[in-house]
N, CA, C and O of each residue as an XYZ file, in Angstrom:
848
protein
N     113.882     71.632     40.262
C     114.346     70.379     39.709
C     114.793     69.448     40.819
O     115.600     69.871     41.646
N     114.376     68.344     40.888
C     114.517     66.895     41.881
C     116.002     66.463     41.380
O     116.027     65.562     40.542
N     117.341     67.056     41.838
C     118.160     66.842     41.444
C     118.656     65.595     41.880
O     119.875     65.680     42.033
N     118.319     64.730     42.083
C     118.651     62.980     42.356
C     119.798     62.559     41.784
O     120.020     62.607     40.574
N     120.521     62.158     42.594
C     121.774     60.921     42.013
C     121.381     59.819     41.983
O     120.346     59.594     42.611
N     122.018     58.730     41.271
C     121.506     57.288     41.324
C     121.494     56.833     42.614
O     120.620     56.191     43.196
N     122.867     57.347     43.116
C     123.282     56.901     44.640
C     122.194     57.316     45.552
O     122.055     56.442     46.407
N     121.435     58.212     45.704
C     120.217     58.520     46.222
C     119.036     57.543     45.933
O     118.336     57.110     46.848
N     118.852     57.231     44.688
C     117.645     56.293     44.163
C     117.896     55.404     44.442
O     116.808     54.830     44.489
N     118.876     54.481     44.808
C     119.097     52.916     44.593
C     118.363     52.665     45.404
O     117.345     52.196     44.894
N     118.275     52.749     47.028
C     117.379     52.257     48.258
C     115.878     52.157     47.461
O     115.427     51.019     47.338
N     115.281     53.002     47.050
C     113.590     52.940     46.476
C     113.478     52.715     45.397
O     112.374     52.701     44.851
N     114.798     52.430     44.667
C     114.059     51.743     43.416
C     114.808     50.262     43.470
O     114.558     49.532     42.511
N     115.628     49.786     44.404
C     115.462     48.172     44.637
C     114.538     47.542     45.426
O     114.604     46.348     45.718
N     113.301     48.622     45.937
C     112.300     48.171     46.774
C     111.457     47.854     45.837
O     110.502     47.130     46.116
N     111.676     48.405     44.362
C     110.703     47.956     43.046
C     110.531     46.626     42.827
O     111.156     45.882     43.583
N     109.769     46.074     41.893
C     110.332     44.842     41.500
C     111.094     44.701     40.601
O     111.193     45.206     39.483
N     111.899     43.632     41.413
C     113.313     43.295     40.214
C     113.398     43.645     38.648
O     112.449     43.365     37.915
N     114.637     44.308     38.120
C     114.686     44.492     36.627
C     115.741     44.428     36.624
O     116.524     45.185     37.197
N     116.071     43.148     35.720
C     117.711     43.103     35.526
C     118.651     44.218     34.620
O     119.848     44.503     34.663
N     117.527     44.698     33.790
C     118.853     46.269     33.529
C     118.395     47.183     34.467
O     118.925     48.184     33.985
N     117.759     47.619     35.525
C     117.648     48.429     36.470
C     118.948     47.878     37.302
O     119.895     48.626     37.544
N     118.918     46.610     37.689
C     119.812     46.419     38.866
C     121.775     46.310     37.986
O     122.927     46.435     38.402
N     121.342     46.119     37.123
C     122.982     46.172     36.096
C     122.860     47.013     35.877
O     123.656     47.012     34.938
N     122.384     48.268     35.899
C     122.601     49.354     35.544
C     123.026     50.648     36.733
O     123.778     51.620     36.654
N     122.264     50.184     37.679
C     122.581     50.953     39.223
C     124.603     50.148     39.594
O     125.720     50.653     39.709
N     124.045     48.755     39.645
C     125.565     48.417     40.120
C     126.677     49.164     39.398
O     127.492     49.717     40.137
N     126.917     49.321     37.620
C     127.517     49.781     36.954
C     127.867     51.339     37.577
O     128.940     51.928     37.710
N     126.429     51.736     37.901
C     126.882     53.286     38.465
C     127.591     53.024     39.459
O     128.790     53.277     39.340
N     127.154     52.494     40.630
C     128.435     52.482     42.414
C     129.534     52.004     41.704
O     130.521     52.700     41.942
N     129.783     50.985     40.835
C     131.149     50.615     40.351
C     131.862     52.017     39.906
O     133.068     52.068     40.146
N     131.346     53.012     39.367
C     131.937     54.149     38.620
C     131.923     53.575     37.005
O     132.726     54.058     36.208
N     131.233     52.816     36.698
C     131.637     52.673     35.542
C     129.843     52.941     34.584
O     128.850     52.267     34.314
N     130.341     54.334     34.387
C     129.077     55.277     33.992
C     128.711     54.505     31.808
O     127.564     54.348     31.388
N     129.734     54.265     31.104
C     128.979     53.952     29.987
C     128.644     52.531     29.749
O     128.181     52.094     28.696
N     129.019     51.578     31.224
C     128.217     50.871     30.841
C     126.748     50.586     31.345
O     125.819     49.966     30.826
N     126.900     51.428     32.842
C     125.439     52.307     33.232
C     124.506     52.637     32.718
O     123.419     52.081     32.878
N     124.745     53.796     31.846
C     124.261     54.264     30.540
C     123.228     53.072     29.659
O     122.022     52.842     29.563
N     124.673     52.438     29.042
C     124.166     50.963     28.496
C     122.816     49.879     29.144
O     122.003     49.343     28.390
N     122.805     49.760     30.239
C     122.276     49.170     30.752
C     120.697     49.907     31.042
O     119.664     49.445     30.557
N     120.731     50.811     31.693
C     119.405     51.774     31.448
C     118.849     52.009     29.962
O     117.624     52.032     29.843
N     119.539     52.163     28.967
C     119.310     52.535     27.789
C     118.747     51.239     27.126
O     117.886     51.450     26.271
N     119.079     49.920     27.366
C     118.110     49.155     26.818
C     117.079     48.573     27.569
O     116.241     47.763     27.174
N     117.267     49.237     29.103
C     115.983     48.652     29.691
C     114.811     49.636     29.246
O     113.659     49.308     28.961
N     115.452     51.127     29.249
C     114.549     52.270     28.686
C     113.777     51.646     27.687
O     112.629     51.226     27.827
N     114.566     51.605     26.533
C     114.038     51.394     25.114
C     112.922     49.917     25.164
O     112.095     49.721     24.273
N     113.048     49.248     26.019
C     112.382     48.021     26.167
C     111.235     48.567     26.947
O     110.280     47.800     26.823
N     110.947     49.608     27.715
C     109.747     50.160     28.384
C     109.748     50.727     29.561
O     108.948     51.612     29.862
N     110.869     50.159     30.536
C     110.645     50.744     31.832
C     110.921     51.820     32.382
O     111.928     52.460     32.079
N     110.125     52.172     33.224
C     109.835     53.408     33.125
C     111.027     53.869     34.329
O     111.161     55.061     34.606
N     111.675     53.046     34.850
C     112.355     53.580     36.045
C     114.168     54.113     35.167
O     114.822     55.156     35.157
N     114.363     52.662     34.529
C     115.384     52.906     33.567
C     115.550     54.227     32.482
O     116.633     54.632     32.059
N     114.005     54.880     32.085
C     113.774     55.629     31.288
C     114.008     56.689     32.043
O     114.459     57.612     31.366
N     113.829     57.069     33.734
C     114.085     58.179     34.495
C     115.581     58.310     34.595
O     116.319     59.255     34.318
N     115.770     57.386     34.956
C     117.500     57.252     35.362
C     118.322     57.819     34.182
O     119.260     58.604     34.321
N     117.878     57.350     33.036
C     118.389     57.523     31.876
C     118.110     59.086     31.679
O     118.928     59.896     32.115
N     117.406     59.341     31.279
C     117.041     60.838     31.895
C     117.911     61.681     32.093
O     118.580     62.430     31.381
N     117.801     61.415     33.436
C     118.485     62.088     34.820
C     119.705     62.447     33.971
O     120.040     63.608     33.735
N     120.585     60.944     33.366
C     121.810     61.109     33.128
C     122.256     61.659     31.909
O     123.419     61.996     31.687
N     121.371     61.737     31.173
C     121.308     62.974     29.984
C     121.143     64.303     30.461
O     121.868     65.161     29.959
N     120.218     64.680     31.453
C     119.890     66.081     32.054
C     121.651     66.436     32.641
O     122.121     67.454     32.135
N     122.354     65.866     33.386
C     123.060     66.156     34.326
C     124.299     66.370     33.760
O     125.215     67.127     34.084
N     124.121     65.228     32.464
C     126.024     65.158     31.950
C     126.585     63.675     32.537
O     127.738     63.271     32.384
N     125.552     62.990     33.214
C     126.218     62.233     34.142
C     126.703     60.735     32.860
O     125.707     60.038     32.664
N     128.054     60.196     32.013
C     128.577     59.639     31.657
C     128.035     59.669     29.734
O     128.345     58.920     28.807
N     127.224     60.773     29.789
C     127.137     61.319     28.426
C     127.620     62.741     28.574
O     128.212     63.380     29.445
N     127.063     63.011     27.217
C     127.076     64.475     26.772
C     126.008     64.800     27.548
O     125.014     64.103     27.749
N     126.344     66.333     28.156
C     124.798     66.801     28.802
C     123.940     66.913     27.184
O     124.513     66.819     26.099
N     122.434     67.136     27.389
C     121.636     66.994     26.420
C     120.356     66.995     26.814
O     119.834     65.888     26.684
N     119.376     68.166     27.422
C     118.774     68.158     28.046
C     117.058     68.196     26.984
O     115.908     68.150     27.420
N     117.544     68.294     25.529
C     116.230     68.168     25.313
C     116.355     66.310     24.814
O     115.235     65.855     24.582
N     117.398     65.370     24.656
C     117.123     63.930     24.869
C     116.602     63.325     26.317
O     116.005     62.264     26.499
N     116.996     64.292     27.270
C     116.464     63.889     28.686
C     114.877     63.937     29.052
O     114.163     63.204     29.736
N     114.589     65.356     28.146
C     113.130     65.758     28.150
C     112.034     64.474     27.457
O     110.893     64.192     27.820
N     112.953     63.794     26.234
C     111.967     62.956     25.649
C     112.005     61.291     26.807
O     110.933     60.765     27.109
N     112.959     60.870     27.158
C     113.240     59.882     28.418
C     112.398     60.345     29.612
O     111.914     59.444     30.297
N     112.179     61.465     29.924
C     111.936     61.763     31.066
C     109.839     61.724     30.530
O     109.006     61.171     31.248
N     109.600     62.205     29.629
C     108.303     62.125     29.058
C     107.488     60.557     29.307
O     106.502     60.148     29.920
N     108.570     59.991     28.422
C     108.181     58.722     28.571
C     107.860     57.794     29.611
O     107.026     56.889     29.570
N     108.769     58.190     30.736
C     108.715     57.435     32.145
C     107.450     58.369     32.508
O     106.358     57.802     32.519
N     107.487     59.538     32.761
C     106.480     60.099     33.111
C     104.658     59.758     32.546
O     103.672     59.914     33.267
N     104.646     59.275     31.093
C     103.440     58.661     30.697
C     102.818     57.712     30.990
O     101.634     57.479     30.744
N     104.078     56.666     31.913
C     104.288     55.346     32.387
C     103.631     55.773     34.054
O     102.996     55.016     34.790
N     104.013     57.177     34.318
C     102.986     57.362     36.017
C     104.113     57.867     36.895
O     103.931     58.417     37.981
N     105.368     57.622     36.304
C     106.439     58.116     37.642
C     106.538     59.308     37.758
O     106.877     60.167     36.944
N     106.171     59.378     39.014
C     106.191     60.846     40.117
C     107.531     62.102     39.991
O     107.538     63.317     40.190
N     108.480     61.218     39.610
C     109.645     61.981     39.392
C     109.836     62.583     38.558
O     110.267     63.734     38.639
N     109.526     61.878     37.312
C     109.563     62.277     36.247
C     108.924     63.512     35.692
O     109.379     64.483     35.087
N     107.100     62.992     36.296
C     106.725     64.400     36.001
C     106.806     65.547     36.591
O     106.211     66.573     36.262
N     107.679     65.377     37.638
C     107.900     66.373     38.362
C     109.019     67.385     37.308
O     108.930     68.600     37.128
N     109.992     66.487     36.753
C     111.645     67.269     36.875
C     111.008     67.110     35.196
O     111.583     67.978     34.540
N     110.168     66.421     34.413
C     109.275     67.183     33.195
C     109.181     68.253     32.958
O     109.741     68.892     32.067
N     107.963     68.812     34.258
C     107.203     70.103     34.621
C     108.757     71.303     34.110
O     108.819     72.261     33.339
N     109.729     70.661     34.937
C     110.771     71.708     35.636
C     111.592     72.164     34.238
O     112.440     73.019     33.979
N     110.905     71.168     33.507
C     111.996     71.731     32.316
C     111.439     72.416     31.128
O     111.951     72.993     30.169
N     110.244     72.172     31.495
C     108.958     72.858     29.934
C     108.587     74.296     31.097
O     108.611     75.426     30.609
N     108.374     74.181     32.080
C     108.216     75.859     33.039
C     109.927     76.175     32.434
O     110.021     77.038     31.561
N     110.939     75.632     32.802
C     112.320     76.714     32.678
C     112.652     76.878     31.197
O     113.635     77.605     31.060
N     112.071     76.368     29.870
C     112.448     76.413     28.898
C     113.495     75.262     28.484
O     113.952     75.476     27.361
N     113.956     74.190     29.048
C     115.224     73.585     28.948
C     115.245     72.607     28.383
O     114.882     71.604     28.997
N     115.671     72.484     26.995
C     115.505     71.209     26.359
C     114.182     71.070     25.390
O     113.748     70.002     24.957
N     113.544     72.593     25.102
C     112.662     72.621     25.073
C     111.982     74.553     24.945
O     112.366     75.406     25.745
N     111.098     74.824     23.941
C     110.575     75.847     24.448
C     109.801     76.069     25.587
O     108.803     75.352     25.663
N     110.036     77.088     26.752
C     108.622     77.098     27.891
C     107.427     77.006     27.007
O     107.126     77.399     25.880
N     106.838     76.295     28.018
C     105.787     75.615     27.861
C     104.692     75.501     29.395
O     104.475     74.387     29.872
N     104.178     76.570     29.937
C     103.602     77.063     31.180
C     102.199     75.826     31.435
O     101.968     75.181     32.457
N     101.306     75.810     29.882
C     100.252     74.594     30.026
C     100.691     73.872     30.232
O     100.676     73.771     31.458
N     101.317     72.928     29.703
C     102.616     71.459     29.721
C     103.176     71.157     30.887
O     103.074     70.047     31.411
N     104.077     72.542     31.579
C     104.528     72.850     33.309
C     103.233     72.155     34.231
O     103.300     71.178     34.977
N     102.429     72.733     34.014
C     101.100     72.893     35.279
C     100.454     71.451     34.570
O      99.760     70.756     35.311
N     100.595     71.155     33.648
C      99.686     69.241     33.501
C     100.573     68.597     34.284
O     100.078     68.025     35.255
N     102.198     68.495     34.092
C     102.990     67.417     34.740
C     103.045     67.734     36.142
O     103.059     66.973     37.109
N     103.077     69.087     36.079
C     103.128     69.270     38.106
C     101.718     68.398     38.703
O     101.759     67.432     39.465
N     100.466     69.048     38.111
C      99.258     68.233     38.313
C      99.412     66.606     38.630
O      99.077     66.056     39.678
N      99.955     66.026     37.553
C     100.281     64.360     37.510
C     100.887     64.079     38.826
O     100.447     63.297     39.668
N     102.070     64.891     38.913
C     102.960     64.477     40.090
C     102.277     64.447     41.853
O     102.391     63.585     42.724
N     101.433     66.028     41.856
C     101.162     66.162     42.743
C     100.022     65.329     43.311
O      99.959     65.301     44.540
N      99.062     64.610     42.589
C      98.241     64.284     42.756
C      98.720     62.578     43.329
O      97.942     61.870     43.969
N     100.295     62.102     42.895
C     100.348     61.024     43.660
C     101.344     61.974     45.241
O     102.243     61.262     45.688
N     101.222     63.099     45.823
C     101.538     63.159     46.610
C     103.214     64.044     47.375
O     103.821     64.346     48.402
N     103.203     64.076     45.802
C     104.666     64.777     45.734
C     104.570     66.422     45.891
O     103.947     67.144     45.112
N     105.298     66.870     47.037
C     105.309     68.027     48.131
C     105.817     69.021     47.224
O     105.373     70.158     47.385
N     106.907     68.776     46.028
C     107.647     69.880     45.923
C     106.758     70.411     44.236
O     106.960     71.490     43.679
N     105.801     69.313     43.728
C     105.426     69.462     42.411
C     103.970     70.707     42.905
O     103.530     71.607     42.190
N     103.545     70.365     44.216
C     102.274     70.410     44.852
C     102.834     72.322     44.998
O     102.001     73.227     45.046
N     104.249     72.547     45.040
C     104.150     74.030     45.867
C     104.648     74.559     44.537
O     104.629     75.788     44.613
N     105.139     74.115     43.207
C     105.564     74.251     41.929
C     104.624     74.925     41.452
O     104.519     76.098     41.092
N     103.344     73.279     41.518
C     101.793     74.008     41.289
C     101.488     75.798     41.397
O     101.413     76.550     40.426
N     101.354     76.171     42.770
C     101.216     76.588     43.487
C     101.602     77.833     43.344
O     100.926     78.666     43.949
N     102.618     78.259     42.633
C     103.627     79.220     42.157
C     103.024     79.680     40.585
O     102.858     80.895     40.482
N     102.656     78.808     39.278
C     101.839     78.925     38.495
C     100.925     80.030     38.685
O     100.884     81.109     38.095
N     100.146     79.538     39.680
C      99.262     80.159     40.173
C      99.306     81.726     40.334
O      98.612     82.594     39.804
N     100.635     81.834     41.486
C     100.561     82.865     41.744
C     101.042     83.787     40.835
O     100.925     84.991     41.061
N     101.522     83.403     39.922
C     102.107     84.438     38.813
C     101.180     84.441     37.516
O     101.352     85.379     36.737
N     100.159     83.429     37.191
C      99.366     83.379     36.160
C     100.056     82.782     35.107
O      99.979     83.324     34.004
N     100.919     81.458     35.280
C     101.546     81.438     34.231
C     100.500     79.668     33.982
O     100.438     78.687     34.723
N      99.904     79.922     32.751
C      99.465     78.696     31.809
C      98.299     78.088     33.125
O      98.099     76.930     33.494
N      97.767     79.206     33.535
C      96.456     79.127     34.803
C      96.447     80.826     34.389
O      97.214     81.636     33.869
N      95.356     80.803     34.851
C      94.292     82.286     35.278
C      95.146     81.864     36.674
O      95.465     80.801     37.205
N      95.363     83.502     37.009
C      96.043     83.972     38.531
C      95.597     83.880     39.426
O      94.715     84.732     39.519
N      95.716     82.879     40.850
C      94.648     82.890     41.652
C      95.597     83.122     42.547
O      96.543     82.363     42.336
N      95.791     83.882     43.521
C      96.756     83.784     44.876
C      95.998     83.139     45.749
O      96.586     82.973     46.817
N      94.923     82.708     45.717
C      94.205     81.695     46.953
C      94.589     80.650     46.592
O      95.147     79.979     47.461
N      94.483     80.095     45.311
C      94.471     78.937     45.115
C      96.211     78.817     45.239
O      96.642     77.719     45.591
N      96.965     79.653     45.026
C      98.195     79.332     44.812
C      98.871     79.587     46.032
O     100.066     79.553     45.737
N      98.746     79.841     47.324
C      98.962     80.200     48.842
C      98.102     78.786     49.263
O      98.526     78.180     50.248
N      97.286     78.410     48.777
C      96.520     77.260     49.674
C      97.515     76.004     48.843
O      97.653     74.916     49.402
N      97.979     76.190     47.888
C      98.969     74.830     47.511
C     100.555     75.472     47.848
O     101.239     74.501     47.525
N     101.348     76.334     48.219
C     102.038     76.280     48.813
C     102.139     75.980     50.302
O     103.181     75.416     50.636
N     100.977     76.334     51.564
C     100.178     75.804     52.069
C     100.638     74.153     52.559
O     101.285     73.704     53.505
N     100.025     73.624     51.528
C     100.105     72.326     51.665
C     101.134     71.257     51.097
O     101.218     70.035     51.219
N     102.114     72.516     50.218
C     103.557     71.769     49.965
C     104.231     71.748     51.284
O     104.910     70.763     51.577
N     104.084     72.944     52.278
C     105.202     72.890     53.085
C     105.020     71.769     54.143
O     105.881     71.500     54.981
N     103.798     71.122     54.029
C     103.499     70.057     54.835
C     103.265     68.800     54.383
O     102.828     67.878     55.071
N     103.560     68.753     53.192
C     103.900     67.104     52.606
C     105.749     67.016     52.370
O     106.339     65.942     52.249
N     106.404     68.310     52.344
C     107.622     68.089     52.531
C     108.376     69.271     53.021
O     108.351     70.403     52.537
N     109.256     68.723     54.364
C     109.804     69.782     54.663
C     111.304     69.621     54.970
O     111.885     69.827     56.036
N     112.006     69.027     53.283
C     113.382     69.184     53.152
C     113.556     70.538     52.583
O     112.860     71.423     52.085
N     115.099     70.248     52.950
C     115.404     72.190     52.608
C     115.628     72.372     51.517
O     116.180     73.447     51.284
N     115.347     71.504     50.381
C     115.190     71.944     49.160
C     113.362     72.553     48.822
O     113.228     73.142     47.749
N     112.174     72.409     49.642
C     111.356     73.219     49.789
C     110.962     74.650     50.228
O     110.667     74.955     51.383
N     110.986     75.352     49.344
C     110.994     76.642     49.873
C     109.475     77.340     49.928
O     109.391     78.564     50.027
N     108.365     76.562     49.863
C     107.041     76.705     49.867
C     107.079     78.088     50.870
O     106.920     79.239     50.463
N     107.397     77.575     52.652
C     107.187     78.720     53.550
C     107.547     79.707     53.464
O     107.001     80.591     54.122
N     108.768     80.036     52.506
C     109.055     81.287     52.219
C     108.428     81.934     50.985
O     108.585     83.155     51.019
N     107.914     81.601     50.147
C     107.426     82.055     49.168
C     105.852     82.296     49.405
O     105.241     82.932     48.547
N     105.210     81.838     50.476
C     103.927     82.094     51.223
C     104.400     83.520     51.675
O     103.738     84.387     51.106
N     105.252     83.970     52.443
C     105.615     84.549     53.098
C     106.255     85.586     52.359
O     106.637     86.596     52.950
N     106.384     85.476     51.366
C     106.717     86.478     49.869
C     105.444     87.513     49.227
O     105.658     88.630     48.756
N     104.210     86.916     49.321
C     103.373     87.418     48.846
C     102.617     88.479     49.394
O     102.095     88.581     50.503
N     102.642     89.111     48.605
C     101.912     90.603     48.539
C     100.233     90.741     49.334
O      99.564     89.769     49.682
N      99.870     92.032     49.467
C      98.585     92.197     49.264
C      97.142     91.117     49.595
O      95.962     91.086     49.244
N      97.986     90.368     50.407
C      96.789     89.362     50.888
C      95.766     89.851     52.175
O      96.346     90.213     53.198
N      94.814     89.867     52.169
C      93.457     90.530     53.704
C      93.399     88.778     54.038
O      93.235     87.784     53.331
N      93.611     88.998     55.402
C      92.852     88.133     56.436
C      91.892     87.384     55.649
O      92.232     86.244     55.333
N      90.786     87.796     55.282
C      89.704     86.886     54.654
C      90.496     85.686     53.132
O      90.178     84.615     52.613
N      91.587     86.682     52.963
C      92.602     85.307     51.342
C      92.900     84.357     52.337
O      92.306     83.279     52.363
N      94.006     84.739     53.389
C      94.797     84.027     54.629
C      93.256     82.704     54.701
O      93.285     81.557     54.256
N      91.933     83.481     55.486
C      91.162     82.197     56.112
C      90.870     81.132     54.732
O      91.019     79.911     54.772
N      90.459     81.859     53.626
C      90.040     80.891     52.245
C      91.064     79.676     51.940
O      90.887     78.476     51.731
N      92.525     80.725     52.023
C      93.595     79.566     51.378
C      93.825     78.424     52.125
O      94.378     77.448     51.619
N      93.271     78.456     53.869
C      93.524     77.848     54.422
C      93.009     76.759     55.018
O      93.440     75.875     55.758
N      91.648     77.126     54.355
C      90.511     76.783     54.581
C      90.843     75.675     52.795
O      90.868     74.460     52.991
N      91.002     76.015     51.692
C      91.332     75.166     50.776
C      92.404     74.251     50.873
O      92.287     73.053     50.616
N      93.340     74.743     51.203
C      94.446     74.204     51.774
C      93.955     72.698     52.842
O      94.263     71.562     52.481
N      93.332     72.911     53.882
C      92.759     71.647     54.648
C      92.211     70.803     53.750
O      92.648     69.652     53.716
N      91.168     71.195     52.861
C      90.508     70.432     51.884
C      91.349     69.581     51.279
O      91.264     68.353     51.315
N      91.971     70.071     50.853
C      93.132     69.384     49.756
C      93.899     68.160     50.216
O      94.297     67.175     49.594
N      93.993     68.538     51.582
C      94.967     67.472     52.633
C      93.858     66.427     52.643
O      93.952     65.269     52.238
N      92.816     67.012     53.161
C      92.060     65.666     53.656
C      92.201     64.662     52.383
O      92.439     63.458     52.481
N      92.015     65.363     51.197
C      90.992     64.434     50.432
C      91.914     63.433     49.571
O      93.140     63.514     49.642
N      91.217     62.413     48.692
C      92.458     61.274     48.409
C      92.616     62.039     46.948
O      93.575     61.709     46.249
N      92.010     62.709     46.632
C      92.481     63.426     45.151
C      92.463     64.805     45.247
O      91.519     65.555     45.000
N      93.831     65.148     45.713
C      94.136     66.660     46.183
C      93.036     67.739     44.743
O      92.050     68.424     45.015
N      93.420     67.615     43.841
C      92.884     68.308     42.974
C      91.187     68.232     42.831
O      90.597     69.131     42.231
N      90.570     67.268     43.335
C      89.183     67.355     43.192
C      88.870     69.136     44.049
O      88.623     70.120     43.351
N      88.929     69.192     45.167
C      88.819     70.122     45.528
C      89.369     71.664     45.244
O      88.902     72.782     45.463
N      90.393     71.247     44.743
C      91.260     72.662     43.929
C      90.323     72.881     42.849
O      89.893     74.027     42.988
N      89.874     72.403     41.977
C      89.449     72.315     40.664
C      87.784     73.082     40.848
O      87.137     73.843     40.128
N      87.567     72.541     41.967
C      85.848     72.992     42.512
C      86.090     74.318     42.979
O      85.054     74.970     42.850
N      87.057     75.024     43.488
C      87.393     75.713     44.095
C      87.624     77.311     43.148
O      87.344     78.510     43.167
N      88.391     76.178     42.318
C      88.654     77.102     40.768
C      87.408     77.391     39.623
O      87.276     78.412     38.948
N      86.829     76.579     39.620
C      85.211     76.505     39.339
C      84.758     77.748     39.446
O      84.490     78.730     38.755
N      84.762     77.331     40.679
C      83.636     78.225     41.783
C      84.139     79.841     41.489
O      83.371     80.635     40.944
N      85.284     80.162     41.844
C      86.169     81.293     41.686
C      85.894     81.839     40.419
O      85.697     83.046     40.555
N      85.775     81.417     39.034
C      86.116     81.717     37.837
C      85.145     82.803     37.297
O      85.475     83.775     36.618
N      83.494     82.374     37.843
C      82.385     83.819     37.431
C      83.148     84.769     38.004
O      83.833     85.566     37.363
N      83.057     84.722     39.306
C      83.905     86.334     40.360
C      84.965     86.780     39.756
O      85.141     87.994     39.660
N      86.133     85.596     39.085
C      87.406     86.996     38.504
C      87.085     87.170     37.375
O      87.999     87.649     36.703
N      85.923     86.943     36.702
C      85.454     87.150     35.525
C      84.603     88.635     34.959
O      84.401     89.290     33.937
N      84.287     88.605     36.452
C      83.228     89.899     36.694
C      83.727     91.238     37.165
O      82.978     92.213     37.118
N      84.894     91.324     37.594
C      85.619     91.797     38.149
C      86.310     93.490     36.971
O      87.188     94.231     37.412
């Protein structure tokens, strides 16, 4: 989970374009004055935007000047996320994989991680990646899921990424998984739609664990 404070978001989401309940609604937060915060996100939400709809979110997920309430966060957080934000479907994913607010939901997990990762986001990309390696709402691939941890640990390497260690967790891999994943893994980097190549990859893979 992308545990974000507002105080964290304000810098990149006043680089947005202007929204007067985005920006009355951030000030309200540095003021400390969380319900009229609330207020202010909540009708920019309900009016459409998708940044207000995260924030809003967030502050249902957290407790932050409501009641915690994490399956009203799930439907806010949906919404921004349908709208394209990266965050959203990230800390989506995080809550239909953990059950929260929501029954698990492993297909649902691996679509929003997909969304996220594909604009570039490191920690949805090694989330992915983990799916994988356990078979959850994917057929089990440890190539495919070592070649996207792989390439989480190199689109982000804050210490809330734990990609390198969980590479480094896995079992039973020969030299020849190591050259494939890594060898997919490059692919993925190069290309402008990480998943075109995962997907071909998975393709390709699917007669062989089929036959098996």
């Amino acid at each position: 989970m992308k545990l974000f404070f507002l105080s964290v978001l304000v810098a990149c989401l006043l680089m947005r374009t202007a929204v007067a309940g985005l920006e009355a609604g951030i000030a309200a937060y540095e003021s400390g004055n969380l319900p009229l915060a609330v207020q202010e996100f909540r009708e920019s939400a309900e009016a459409g935007d998708a940044d207000c709809q995260f924030n809003l979110a967030l502050m249902y997920e957290q407790g932050i000047g409501v009641l915690k309430d994490e399956k009203t966060a799930l439907g806010w957080y949906r919404k921004s996320a349908e709208q394209g934000n990266s965050n959203a479907q990230y800390n989506l994913a995080v809550l239909y994989e953990n059950g929260r607010g929501t029954a698990a939901d492993f297909a649902e997990a691996n679509h929003w991680y997909r969304k996220a990762a594909v604009q570039g986001d490191g920690l949805a990309v090694g989330n992915l990646g983990m799916l994988y390696l356990r078979g959850q709402g994917v057929n089990p691939d440890k190539i495919a899921g070592v070649a996207l941890l792989m390439l989480s640990a190199t689109l982000d390497n804050s210490p809330e990424n734990t990609a390198r260690q969980n590479v480094a967790a896995v079992r039973g891999l020969t030299s020849r998984d190591i050259e494939a994943a890594q060898k997919l893994a490059g692919e993925m980097a190069d290309a402008k739609n990480l998943l075109l190549p995962l997907d071909k990859y998975l393709q390709a893979s699917a007669p062989a664990a089929a036959s098996k």
